[in-house]
DRENPA-3360 file (N, C-alpha, C; in nm, 2 decimals, always signed):
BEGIN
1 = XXXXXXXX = +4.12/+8.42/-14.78/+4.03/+8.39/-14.88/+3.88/+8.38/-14.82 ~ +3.90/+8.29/-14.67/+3.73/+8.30/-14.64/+3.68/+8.41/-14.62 ~ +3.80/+8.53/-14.53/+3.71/+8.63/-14.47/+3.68/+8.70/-14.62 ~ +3.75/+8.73/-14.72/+3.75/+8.78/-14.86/+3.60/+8.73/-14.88 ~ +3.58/+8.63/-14.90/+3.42/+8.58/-14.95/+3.30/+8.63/-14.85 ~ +3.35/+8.61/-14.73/+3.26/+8.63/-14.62/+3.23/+8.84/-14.61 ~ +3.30/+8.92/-14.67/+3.33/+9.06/-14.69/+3.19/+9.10/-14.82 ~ +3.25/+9.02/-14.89/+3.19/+9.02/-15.02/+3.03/+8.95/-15.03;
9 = XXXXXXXX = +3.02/+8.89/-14.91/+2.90/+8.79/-14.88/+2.80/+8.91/-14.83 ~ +2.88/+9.01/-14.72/+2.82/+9.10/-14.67/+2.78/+9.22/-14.73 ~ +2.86/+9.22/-14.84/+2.78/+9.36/-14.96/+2.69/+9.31/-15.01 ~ +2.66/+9.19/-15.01/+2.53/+9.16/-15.10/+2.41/+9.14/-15.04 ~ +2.48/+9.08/-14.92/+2.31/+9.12/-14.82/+2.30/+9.24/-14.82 ~ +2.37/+9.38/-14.78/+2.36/+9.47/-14.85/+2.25/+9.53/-14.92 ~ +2.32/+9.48/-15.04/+2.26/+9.51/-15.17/+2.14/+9.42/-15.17 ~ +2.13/+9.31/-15.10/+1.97/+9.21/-15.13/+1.85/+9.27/-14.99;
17 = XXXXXXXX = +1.88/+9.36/-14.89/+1.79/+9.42/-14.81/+1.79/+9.55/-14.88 ~ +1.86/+9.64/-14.96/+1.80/+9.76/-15.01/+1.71/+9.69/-15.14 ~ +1.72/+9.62/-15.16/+1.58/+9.56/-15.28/+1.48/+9.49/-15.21 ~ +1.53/+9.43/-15.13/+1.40/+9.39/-15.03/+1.32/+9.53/-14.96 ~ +1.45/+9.62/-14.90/+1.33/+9.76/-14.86/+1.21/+9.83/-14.97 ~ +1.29/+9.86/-15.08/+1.26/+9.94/-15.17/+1.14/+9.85/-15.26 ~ +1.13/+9.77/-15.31/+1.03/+9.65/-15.37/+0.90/+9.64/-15.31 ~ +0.90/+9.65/-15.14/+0.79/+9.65/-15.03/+0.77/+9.81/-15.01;
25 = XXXXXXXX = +0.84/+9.86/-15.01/+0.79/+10.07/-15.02/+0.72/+10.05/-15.12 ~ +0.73/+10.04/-15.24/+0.61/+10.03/-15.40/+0.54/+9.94/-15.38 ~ +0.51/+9.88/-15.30/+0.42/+9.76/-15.31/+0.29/+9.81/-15.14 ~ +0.36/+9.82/-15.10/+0.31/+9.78/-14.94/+0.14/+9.89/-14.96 ~ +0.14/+10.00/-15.02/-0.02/+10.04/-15.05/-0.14/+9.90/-15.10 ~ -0.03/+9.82/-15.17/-0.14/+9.74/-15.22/-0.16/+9.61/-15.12 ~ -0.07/+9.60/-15.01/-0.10/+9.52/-14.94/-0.20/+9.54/-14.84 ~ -0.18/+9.65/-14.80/-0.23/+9.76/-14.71/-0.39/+9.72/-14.72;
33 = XXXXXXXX = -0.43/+9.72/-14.86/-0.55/+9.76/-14.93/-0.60/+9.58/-14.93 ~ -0.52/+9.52/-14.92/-0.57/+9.37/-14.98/-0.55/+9.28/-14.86 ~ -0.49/+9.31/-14.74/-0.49/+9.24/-14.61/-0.53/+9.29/-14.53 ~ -0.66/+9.41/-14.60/-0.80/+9.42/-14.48/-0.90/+9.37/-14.47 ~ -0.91/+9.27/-14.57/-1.03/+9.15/-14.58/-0.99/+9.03/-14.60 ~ -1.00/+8.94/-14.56/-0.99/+8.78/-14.56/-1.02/+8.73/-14.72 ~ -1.11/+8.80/-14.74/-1.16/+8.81/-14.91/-1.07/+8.83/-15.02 ~ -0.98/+8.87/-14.92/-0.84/+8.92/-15.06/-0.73/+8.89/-15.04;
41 = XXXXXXXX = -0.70/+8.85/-14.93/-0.58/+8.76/-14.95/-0.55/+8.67/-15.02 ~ -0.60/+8.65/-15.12/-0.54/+8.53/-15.19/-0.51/+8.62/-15.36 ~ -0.56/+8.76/-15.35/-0.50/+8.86/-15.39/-0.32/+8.88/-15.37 ~ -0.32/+8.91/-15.23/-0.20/+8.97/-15.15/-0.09/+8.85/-15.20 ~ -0.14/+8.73/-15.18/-0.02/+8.59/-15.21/+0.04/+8.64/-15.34 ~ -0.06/+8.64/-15.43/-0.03/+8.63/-15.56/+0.08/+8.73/-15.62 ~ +0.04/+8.90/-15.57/+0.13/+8.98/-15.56/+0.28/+8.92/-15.51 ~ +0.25/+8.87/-15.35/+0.36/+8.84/-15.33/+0.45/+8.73/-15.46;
49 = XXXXXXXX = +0.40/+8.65/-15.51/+0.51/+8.56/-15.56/+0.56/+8.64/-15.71 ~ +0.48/+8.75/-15.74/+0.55/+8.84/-15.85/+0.68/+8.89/-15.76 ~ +0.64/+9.01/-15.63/+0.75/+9.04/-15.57/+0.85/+8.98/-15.52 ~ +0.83/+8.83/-15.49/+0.95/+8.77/-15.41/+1.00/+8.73/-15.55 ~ +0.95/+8.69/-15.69/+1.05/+8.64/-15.81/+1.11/+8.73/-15.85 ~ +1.10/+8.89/-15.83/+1.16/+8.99/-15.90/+1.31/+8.96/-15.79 ~ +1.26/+9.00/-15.65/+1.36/+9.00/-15.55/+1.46/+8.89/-15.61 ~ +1.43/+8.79/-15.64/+1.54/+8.69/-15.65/+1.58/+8.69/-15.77;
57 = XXXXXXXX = +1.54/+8.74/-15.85/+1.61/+8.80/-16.00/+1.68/+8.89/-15.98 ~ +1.66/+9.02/-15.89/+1.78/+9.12/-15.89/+1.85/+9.06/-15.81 ~ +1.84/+8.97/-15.71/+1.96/+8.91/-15.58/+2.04/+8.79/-15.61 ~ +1.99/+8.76/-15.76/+2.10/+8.67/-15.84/+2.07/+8.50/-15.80 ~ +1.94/+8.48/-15.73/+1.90/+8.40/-15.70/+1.83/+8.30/-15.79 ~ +1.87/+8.16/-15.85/+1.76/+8.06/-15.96/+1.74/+7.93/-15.88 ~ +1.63/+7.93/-15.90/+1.51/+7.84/-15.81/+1.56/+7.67/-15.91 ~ +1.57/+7.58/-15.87/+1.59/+7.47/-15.93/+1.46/+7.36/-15.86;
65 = XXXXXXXX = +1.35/+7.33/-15.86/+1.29/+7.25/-15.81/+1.27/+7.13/-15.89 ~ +1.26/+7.04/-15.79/+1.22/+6.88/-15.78/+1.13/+6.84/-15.80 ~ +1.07/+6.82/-15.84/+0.91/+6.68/-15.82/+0.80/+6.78/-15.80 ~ +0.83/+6.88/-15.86/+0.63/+7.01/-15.87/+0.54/+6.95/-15.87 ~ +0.55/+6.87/-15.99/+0.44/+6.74/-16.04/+0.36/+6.64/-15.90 ~ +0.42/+6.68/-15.79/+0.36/+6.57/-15.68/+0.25/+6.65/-15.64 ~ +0.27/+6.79/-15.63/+0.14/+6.86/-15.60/+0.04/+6.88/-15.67 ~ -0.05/+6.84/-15.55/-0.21/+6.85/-15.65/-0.24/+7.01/-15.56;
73 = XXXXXXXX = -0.30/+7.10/-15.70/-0.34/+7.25/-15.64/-0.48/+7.21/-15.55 ~ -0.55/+7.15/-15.58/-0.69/+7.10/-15.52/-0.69/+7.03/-15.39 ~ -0.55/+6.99/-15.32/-0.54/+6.93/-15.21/-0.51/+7.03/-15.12 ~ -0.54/+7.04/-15.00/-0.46/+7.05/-14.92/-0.38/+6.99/-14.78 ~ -0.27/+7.04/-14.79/-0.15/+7.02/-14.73/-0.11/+7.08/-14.58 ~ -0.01/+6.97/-14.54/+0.08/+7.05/-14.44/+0.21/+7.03/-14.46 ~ +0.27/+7.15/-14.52/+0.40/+7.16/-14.56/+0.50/+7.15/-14.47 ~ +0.65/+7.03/-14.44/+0.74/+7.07/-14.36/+0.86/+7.07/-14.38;
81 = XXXXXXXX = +0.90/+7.13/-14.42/+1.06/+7.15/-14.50/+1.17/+7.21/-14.38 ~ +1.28/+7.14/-14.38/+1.39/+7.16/-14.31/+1.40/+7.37/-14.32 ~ +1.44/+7.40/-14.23/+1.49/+7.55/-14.23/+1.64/+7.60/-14.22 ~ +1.70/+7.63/-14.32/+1.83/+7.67/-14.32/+1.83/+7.81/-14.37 ~ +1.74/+7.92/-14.39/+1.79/+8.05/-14.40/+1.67/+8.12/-14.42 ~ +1.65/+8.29/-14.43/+1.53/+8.34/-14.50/+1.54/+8.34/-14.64 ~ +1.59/+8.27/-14.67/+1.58/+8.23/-14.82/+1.46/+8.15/-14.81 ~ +1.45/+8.08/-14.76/+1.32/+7.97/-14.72/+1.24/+8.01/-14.74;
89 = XXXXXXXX = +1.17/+8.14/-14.74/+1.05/+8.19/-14.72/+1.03/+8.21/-14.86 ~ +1.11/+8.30/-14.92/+1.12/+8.38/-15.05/+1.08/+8.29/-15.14 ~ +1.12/+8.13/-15.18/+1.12/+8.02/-15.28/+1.04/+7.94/-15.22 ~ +0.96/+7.96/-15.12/+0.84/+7.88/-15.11/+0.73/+7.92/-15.21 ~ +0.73/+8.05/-15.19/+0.63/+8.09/-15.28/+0.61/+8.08/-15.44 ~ +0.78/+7.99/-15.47/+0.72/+7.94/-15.59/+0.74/+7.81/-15.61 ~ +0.74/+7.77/-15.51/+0.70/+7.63/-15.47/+0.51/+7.53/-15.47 ~ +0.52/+7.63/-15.34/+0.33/+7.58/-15.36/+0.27/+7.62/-15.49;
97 = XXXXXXXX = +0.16/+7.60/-15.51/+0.11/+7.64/-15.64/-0.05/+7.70/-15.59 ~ -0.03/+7.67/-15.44/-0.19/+7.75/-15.39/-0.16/+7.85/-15.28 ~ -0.28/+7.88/-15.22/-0.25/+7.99/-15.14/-0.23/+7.91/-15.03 ~ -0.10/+7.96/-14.90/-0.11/+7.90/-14.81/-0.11/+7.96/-14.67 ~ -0.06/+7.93/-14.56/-0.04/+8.03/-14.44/+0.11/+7.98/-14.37 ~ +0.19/+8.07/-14.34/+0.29/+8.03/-14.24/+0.28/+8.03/-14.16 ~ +0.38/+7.98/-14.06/+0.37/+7.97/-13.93/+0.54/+8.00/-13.90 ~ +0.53/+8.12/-13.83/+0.67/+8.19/-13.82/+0.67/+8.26/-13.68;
105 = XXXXXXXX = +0.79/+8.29/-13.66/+0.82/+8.32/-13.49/+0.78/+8.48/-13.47 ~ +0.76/+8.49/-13.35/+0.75/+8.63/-13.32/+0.75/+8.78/-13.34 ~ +0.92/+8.77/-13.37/+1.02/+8.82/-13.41/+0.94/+8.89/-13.52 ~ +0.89/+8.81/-13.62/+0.88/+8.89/-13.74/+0.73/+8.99/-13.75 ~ +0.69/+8.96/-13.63/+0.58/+9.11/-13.62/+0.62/+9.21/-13.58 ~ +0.73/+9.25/-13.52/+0.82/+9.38/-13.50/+0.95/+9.39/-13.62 ~ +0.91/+9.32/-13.71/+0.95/+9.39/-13.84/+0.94/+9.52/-13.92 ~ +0.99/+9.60/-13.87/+0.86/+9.73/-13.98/+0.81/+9.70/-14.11;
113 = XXXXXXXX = +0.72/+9.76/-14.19/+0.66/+9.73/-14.28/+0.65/+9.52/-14.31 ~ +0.76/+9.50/-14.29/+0.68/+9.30/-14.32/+0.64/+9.28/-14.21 ~ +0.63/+9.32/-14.11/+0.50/+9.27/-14.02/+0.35/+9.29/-14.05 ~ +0.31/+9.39/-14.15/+0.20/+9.35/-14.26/+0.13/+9.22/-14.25 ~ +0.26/+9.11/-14.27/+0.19/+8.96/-14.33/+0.17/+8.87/-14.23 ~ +0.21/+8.92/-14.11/+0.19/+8.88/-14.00/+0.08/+8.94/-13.89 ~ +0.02/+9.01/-13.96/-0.09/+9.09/-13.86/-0.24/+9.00/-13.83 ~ -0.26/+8.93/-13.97/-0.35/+8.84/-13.97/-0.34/+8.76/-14.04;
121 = XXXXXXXX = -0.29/+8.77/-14.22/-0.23/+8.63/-14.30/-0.20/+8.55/-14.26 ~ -0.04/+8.57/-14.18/-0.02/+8.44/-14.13/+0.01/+8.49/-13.99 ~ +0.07/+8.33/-13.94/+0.10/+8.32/-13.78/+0.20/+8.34/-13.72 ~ +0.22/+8.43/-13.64/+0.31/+8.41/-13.57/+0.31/+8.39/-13.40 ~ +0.44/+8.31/-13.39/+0.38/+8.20/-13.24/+0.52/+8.23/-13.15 ~ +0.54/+8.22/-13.04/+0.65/+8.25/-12.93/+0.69/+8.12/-12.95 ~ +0.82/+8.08/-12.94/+0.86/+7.99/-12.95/+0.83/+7.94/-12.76 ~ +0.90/+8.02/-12.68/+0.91/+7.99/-12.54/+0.80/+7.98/-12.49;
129 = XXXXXXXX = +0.65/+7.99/-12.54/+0.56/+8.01/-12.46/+0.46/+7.88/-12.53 ~ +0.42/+7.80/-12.43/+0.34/+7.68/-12.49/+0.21/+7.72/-12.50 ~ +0.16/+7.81/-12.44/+0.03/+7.89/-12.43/+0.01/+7.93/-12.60 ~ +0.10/+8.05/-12.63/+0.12/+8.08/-12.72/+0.11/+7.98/-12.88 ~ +0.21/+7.87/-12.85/+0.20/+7.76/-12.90/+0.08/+7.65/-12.99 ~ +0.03/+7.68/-12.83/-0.13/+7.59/-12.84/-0.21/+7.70/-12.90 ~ -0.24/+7.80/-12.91/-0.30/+7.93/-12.96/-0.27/+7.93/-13.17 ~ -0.13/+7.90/-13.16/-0.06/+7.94/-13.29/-0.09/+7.79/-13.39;
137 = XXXXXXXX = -0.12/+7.69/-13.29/-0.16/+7.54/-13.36/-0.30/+7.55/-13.39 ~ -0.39/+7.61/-13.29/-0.55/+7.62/-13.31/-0.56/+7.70/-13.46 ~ -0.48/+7.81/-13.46/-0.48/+7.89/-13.60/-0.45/+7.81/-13.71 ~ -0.37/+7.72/-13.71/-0.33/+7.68/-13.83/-0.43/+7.57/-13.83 ~ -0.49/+7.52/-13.74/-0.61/+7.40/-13.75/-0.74/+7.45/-13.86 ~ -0.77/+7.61/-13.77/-0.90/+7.71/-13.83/-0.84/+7.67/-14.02 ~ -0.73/+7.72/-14.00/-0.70/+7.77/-14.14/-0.71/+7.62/-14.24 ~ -0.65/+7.52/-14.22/-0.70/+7.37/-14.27/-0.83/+7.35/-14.28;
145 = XXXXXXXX = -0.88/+7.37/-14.18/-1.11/+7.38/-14.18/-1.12/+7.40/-14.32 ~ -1.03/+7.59/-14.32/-1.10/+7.67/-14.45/-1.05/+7.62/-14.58 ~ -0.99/+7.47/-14.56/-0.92/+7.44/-14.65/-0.76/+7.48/-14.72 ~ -0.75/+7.61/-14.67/-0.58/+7.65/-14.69/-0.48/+7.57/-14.62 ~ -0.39/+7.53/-14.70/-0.27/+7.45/-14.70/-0.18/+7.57/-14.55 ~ -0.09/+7.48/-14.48/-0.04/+7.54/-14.40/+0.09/+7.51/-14.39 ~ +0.27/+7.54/-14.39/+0.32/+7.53/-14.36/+0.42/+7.60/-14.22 ~ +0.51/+7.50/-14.19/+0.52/+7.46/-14.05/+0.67/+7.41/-14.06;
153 = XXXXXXXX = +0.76/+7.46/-14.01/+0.90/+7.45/-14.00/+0.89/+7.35/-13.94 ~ +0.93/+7.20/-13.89/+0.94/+7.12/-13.75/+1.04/+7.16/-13.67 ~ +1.11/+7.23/-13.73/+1.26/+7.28/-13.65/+1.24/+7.37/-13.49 ~ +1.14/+7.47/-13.62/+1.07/+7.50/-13.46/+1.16/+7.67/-13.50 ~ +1.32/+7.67/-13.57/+1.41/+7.78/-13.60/+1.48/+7.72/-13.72 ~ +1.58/+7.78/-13.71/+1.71/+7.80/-13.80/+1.81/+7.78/-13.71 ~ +1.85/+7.64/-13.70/+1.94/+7.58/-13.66/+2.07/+7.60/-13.65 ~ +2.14/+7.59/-13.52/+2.30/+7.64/-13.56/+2.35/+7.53/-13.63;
161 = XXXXXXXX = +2.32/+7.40/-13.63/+2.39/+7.29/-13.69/+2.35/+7.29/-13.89 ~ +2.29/+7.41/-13.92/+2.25/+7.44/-14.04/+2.41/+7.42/-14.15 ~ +2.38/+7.32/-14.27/+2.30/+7.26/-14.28/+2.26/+7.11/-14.22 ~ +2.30/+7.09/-14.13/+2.23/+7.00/-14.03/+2.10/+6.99/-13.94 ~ +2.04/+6.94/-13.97/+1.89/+6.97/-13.91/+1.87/+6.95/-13.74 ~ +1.81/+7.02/-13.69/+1.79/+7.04/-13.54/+1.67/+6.96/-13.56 ~ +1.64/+6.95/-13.41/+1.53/+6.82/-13.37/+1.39/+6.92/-13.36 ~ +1.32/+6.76/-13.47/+1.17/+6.83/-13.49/+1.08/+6.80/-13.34;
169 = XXXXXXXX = +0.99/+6.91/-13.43/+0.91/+6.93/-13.25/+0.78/+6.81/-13.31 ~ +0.65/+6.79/-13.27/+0.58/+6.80/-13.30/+0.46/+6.79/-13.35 ~ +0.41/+6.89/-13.33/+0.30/+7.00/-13.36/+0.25/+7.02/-13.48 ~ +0.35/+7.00/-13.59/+0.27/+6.94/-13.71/+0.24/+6.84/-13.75 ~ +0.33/+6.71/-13.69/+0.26/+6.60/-13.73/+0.14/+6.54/-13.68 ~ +0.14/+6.64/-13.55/-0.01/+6.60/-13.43/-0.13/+6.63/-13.54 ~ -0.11/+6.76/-13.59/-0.23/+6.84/-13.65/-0.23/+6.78/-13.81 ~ -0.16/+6.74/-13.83/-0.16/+6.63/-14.01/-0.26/+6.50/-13.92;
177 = XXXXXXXX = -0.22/+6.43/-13.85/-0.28/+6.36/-13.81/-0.43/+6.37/-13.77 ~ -0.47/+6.48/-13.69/-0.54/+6.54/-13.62/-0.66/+6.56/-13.77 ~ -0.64/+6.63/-13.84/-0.70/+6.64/-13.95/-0.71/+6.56/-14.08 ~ -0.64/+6.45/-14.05/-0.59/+6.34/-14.17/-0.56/+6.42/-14.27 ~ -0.44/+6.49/-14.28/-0.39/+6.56/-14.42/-0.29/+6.50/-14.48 ~ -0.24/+6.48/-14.54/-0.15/+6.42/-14.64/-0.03/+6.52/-14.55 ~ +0.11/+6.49/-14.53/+0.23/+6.60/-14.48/+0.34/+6.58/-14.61 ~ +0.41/+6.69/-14.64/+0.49/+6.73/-14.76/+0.58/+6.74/-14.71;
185 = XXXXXXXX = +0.69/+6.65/-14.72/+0.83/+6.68/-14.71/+0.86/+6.78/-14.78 ~ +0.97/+6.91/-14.72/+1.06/+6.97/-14.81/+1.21/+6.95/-14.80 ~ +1.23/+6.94/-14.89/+1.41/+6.96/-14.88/+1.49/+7.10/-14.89 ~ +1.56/+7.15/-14.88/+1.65/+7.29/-14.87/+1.74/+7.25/-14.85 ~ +1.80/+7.21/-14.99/+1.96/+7.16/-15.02/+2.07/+7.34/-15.03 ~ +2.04/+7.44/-15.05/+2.14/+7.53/-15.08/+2.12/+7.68/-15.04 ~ +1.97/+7.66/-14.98/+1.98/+7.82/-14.91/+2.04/+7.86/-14.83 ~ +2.12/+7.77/-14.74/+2.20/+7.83/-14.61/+2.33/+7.90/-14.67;
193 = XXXXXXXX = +2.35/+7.83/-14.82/+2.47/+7.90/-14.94/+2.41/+8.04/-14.95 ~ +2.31/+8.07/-15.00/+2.23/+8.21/-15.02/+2.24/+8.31/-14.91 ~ +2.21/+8.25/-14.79/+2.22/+8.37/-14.69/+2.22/+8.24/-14.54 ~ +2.31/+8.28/-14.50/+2.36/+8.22/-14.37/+2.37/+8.27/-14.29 ~ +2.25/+8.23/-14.15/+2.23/+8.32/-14.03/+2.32/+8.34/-13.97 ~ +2.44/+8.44/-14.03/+2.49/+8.50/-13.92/+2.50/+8.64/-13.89 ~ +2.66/+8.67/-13.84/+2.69/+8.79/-13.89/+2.64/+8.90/-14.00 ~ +2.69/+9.02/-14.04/+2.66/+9.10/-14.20/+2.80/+9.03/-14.25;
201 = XXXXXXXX = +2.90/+9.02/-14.17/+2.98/+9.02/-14.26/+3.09/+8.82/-14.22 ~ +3.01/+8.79/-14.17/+3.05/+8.68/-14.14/+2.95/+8.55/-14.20 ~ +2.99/+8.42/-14.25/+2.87/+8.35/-14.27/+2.89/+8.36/-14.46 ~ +2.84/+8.25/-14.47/+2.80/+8.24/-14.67/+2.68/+8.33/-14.68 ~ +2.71/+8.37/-14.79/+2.59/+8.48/-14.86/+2.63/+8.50/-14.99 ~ +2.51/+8.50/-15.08/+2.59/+8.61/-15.24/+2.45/+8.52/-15.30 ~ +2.47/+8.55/-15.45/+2.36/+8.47/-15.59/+2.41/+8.35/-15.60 ~ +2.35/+8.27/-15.65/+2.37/+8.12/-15.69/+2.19/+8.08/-15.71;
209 = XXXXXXXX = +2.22/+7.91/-15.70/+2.13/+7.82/-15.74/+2.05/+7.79/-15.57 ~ +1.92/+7.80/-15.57/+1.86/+7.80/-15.44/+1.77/+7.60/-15.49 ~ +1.85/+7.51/-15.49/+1.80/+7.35/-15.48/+1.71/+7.34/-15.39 ~ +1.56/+7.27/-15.41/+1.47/+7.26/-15.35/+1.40/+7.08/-15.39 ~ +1.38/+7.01/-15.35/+1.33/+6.89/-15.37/+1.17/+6.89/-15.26 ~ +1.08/+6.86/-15.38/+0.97/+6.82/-15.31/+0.93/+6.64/-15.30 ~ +0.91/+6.58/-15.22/+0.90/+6.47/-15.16/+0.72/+6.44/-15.20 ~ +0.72/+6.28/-15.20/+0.57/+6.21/-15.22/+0.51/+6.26/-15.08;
217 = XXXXXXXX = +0.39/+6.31/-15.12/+0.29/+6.37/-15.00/+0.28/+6.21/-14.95 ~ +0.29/+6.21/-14.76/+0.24/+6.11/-14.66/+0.13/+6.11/-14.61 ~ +0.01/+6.03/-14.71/-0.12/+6.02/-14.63/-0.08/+5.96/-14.45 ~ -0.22/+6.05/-14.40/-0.24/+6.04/-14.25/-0.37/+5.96/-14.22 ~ -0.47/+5.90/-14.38/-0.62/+5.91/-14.33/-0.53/+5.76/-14.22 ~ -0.61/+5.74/-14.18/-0.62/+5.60/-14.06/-0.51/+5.59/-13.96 ~ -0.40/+5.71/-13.94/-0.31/+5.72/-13.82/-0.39/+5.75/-13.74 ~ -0.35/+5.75/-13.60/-0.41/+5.79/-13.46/-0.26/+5.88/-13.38;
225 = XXXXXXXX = -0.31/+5.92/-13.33/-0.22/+5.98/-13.22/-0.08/+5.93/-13.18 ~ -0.05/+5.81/-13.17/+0.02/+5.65/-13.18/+0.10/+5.71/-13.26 ~ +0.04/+5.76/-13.36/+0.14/+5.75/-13.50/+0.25/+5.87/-13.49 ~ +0.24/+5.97/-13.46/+0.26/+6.08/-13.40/+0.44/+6.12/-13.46 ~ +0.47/+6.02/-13.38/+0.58/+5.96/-13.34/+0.70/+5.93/-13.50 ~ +0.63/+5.83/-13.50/+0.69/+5.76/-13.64/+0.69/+5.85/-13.77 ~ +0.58/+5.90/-13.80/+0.55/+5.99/-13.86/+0.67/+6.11/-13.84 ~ +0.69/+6.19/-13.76/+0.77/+6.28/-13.76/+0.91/+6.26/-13.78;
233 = XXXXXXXX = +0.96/+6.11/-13.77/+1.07/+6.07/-13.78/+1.09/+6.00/-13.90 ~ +0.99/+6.00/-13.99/+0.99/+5.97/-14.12/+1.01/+6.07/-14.22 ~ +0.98/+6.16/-14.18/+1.00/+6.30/-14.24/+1.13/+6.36/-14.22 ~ +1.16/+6.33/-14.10/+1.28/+6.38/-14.07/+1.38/+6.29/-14.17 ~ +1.42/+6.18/-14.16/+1.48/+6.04/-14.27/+1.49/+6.09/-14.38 ~ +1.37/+6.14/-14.44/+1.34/+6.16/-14.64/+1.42/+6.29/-14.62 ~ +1.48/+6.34/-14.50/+1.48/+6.54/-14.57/+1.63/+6.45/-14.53 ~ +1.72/+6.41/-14.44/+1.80/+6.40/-14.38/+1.89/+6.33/-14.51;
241 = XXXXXXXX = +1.84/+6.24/-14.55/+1.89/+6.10/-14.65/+1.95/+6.28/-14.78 ~ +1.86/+6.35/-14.80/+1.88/+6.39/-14.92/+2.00/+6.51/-14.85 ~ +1.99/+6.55/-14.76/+2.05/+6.67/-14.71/+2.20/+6.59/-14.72 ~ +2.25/+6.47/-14.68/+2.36/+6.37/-14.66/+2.40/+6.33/-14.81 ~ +2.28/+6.31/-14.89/+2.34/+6.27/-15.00/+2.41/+6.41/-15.12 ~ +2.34/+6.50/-15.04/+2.37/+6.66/-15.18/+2.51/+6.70/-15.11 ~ +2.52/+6.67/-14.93/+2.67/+6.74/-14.90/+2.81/+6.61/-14.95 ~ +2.73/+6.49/-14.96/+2.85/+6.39/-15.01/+2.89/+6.45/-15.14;
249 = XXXX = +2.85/+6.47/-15.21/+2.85/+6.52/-15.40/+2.93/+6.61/-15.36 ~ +2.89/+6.72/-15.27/+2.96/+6.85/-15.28/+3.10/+6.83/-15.25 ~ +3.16/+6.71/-15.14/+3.27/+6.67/-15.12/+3.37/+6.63/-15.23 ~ +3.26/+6.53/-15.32/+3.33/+6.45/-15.40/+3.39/+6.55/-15.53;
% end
């Protein structure tokens, strides 16, 4: 019966990367055209969250979010939400309600054609390399200056202990601090159900419900460096508490 699901898991990724190819072929002229000036990126976003909600309409994907209402569009943020799949990426974008920048690994600039969004929109940073690192943190500092909201995995990846959270790094609570930003918990109660890093044909995959809970923004004005600490393990607690309480339900 598993391997049966896990077979059937793998036709749909499948069938969810030939609509991911084909969606970005009709589109990618207009990105082309709109992530040659800084001026228009907030163009290119907007596109994107038509094209990632179609994607998750034909890939059988419904967004259920939590607490929208906590976001103010006029603030900005540093977003940190647990990572359990590339589903993560897709339902962020209708998550925030402004424009923002990621911060994503390497990897995804030797993507053909979606390495587009990674040429200059957003960041991409070597995990192994602290050079790189310190480089990929300055970027997302510039980008807070300009006032754009930034999110920031703490995981650092996509954990093998998914849905169990791996140990945060960090690099974003330094730079929340650093800039006194308010930091956003996220939750990602069901994307690892959506697409599960593994195998094509091994691992959960298929349509369903993608659960997301947004958490009370954590003012930073009056932390110091000190705080650093506590702070990251407080975030870690609010995602953890919810991640323990959605797999107990699932048991029960």
């Amino acid at each position: 019966m598993k391997k049966a699901k896990e077979i059937l898991g793998g036709i749909w990724k499948l069938y969810a990367a030939i609509w991911f190819t084909l969606l970005l072929v009709i589109l990618y002229p207009f990105y082309v055209l709109w992530l040659k000036d800084e001026s228009d990126y907030k163009k290119a976003m907007k596109l994107l969250k038509y094209h990632t909600r179609f994607l998750m309409i034909a890939t059988g994907i419904k967004l259920i979010v939590k607490n929208k209402y906590l976001l103010n569009k006029k603030q900005t943020y540093i977003y940190t939400p647990n990572h359990t799949s590339y589903a993560d990426i897709l339902v962020l974008y209708h998550i925030v309600p402004h424009y923002f920048v990621f911060l994503g690994k390497k990897e995804l600039k030797e993507v053909p054609l979606f390495n587009i969004f990674f040429k200059d929109m957003n960041i991409s940073v070597d995990r192994k390399s602290n050079s790189s690192g310190k480089l990929a943190l300055d970027r997302c500092s510039t980008e807070l200056d300009k006032g754009n909201s930034v999110v920031l995995f703490p995981e650092g990846t996509i954990p093998k202990s998914c849905p169990e959270m791996g140990v945060f790094k960090k690099g974003a609570f330094k730079l929340a601090i650093e800039k006194q930003l308010p930091v956003v918990p996220i939750t990602f109660l069901s994307n690892y159900r959506r697409l599960e890093m593994k195998g094509l044909f091994t691992g959960k995959a298929g349509p369903g419900l993608s659960r997301v809970i947004i958490h009370e923004p954590i003012p930073t004005k009056g932390m110091t460096e000190d705080d650093v600490d506590d702070l990251k393990d407080r975030v870690f607690a609010i995602i953890d508490a919810e991640l323990k309480k959605h797999q107990q339900k699932q048991k029960n």
